[in-house]
LUMMIFI-702410 format. One record per residue (C-alpha): x negated, y negated, z negated; residue in one letter; residue number from 1. Coordinates in pm, whole numbers, always signed. Example, Ala and Ser with C-alpha at 12.3 -4.5 7.8 and 13.67 -1.06 7.14 Angstrom:
2
{site {-1230, +450, -780}, a, 1}
{site {-1367, +106, -714}, s, 2}
END
This chain:
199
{site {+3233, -7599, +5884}, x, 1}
{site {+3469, -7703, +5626}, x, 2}
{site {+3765, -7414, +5795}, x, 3}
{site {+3490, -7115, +5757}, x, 4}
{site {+3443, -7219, +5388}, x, 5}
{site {+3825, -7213, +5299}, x, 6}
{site {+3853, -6884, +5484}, x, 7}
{site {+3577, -6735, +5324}, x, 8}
{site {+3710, -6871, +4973}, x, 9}
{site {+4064, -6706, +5086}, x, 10}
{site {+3895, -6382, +5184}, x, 11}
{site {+3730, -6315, +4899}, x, 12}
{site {+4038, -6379, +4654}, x, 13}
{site {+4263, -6149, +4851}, x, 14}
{site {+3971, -5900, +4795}, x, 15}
{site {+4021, -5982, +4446}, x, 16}
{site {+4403, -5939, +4428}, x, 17}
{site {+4383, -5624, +4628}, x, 18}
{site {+4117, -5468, +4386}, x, 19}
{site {+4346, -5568, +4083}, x, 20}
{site {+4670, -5487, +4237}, x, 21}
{site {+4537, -5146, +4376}, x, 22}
{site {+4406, -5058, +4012}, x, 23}
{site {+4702, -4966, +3808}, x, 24}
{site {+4549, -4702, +3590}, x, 25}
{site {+4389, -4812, +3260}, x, 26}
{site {+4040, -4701, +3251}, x, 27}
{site {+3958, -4412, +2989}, x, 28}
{site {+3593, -4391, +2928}, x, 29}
{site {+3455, -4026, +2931}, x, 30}
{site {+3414, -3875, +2624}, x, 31}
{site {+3052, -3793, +2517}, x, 32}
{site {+2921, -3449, +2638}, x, 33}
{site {+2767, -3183, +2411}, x, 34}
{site {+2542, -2926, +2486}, x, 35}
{site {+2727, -2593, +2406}, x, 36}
{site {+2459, -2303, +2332}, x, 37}
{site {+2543, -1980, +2285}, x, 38}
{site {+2317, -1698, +2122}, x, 39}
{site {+2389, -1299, +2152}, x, 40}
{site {+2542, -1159, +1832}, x, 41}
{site {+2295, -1115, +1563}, x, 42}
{site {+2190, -720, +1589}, x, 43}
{site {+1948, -611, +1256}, x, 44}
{site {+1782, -298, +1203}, x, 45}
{site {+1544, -248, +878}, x, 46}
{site {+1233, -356, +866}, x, 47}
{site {+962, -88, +720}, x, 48}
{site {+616, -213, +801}, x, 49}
{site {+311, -95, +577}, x, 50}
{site {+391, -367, +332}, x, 51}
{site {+524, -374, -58}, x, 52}
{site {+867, -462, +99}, x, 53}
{site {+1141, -406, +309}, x, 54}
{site {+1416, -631, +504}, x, 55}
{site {+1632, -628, +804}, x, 56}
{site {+1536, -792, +1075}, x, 57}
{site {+1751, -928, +1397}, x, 58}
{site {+1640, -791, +1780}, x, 59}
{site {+1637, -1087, +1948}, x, 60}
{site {+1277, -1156, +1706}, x, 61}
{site {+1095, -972, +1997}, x, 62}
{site {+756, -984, +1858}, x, 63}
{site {+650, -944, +1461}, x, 64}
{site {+265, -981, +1338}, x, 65}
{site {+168, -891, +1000}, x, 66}
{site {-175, -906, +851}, x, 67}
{site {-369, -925, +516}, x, 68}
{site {-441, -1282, +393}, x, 69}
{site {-693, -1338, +214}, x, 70}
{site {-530, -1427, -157}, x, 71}
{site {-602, -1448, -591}, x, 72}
{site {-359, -1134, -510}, x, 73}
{site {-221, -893, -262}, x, 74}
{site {-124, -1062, -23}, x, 75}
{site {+5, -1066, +323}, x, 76}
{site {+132, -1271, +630}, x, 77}
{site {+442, -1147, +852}, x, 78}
{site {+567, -1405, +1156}, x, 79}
{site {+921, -1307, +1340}, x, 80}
{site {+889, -1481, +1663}, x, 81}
{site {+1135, -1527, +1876}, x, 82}
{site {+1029, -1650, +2214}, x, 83}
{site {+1390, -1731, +2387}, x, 84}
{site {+1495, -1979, +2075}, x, 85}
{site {+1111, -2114, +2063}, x, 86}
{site {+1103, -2060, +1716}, x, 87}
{site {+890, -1831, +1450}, x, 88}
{site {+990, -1749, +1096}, x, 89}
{site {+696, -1718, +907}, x, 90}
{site {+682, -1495, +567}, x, 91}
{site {+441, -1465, +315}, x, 92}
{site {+437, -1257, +4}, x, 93}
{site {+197, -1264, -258}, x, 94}
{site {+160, -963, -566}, x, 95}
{site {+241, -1101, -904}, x, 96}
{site {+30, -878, -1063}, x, 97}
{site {+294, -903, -1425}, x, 98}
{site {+121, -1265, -1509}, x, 99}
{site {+364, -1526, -1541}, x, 100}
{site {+123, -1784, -1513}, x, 101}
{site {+60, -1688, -1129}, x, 102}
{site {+432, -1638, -1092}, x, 103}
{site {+490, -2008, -1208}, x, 104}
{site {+239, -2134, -977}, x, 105}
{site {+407, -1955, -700}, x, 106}
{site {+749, -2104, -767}, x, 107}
{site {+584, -2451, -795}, x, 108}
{site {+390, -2429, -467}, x, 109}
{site {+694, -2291, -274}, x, 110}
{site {+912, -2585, -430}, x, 111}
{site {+618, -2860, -342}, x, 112}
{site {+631, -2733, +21}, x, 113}
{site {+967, -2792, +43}, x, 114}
{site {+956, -3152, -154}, x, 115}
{site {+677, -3232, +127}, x, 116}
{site {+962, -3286, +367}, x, 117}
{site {+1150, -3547, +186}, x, 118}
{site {+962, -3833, +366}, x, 119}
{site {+1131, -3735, +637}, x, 120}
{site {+1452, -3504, +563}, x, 121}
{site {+1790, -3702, +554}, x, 122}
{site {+1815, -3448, +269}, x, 123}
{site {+1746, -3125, +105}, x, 124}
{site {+2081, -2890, -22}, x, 125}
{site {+1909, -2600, -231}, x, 126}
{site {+2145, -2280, -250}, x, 127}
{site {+2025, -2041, -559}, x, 128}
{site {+2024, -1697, -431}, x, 129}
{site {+2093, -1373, -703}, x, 130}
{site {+2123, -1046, -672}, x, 131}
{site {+2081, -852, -996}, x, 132}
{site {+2143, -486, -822}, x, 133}
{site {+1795, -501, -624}, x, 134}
{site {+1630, -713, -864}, x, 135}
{site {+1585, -1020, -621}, x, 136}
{site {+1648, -1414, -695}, x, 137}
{site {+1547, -1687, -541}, x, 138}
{site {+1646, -2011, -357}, x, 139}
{site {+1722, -2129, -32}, x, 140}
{site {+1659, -2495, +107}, x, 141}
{site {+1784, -2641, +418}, x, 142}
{site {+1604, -2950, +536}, x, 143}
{site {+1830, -3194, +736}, x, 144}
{site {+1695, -3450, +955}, x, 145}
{site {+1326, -3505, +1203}, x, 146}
{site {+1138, -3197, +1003}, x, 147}
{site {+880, -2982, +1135}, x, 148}
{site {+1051, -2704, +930}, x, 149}
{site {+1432, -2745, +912}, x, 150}
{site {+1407, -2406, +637}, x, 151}
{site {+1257, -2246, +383}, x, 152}
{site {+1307, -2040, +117}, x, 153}
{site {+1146, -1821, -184}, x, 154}
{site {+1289, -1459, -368}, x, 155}
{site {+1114, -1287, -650}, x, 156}
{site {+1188, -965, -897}, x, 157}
{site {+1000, -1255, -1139}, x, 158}
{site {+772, -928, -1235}, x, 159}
{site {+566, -811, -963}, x, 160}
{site {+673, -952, -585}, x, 161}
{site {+706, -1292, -442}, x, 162}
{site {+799, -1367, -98}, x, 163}
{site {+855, -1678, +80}, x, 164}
{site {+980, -1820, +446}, x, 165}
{site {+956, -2072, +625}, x, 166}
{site {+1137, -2130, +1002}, x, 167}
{site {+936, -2310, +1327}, x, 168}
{site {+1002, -2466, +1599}, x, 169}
{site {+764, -2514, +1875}, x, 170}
{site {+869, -2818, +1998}, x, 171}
{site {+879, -3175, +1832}, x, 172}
{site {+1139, -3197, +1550}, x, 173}
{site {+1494, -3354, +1702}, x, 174}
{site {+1735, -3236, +1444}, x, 175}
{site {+2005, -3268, +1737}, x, 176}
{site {+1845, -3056, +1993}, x, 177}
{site {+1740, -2807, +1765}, x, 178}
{site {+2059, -2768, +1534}, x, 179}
{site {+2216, -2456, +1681}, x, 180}
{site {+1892, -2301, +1694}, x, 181}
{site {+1810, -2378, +1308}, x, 182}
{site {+2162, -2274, +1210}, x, 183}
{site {+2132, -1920, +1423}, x, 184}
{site {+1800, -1840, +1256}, x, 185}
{site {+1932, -1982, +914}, x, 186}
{site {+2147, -1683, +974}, x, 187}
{site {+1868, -1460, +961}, x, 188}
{site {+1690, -1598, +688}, x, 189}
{site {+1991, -1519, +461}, x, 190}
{site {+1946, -1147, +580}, x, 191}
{site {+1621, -1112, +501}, x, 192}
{site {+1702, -1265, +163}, x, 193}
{site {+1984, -1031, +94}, x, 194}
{site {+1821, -717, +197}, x, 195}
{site {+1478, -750, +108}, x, 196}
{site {+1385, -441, -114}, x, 197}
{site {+1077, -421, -307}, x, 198}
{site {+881, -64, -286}, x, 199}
END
């Protein structure tokens, strides 16, 4: 009884030594994987719906919806959906009508919708948009972190048209996952920002 316990005891430390012996590389741990995506060039064509403006818009947003909305002013609702990125930008503009008391309360409510995400946003850099030529201004926010909306943004003539935007996606915010999707369609945002033209 005693002989089968040394032998075992012997086995199982030449096991040992051959393992070690037979390992002679140093192990290198993988390195992390990412998930490359990559999205078709950004075609645009202009936009010319029955609406006070005008904008380019990109092809892969296969389906647009516009409609009335019910508003103190002219008003009316525009979504860009784009079903192979699961994500909608949504657009809204809204007549000024020449009072700057409306226009004020426009620029605060589209500056509280943004502030909403804070409670959640790792944080908020605004860009300032300006473009003097075709009378538009405005400002562009992109929300960082868990956020149902990762950006939004606002232009103006600050006389008689006010547009805003805000980017969707349908699925549950992962700023990760959803990154080179947000940054694509950022992409397009800025388009419609710099060649929105008020009729």
């Amino acid at each position: 009884m005693k002989t089968n316990y040394t032998y075992l005891l012997k086995s199982i430390l030449l096991s040992y030594v051959f393992v070690l012996l037979s390992c002679g590389e140093d192990y290198v741990p993988k390195p992390k994987a990412e998930l490359r995506l990559e999205y078709p060039r950004a075609n645009y064509v202009d936009i010319n719906l029955e609406l006070p403006f005008t904008f380019d818009k990109n092809l892969l947003a296969t389906k647009v919806v516009s409609k009335q909305l019910k508003s103190v002013t002219q008003s009316y609702g525009v979504n860009l959906e784009y079903p192979t990125l699961k994500g909608t930008i949504f657009l809204t503009y809204k007549a000024i009508e020449k009072d700057k008391k409306i226009l004020i309360d426009f620029l605060r409510d589209a500056q509280k919708f943004t502030l909403e995400h804070t409670k959640k946003a790792d944080e908020i850099p605004a860009y300032p948009f300006e473009d003097n030529e075709r009378k538009v201004y405005g400002m562009l926010s992109e929300v960082k972190g868990n956020v149902a909306s990762p950006a939004q943004f606002y232009v103006t003539d600050s006389v008689n048209h006010f547009l805003t935007g805000s980017l969707y996606f349908y699925a549950k915010p992962n700023y990760d996952s959803i990154l080179p999707a947000a940054d694509y369609l950022q992409k397009d945002i800025k388009r419609i920002m710099e060649t929105v033209t008020w009729k």
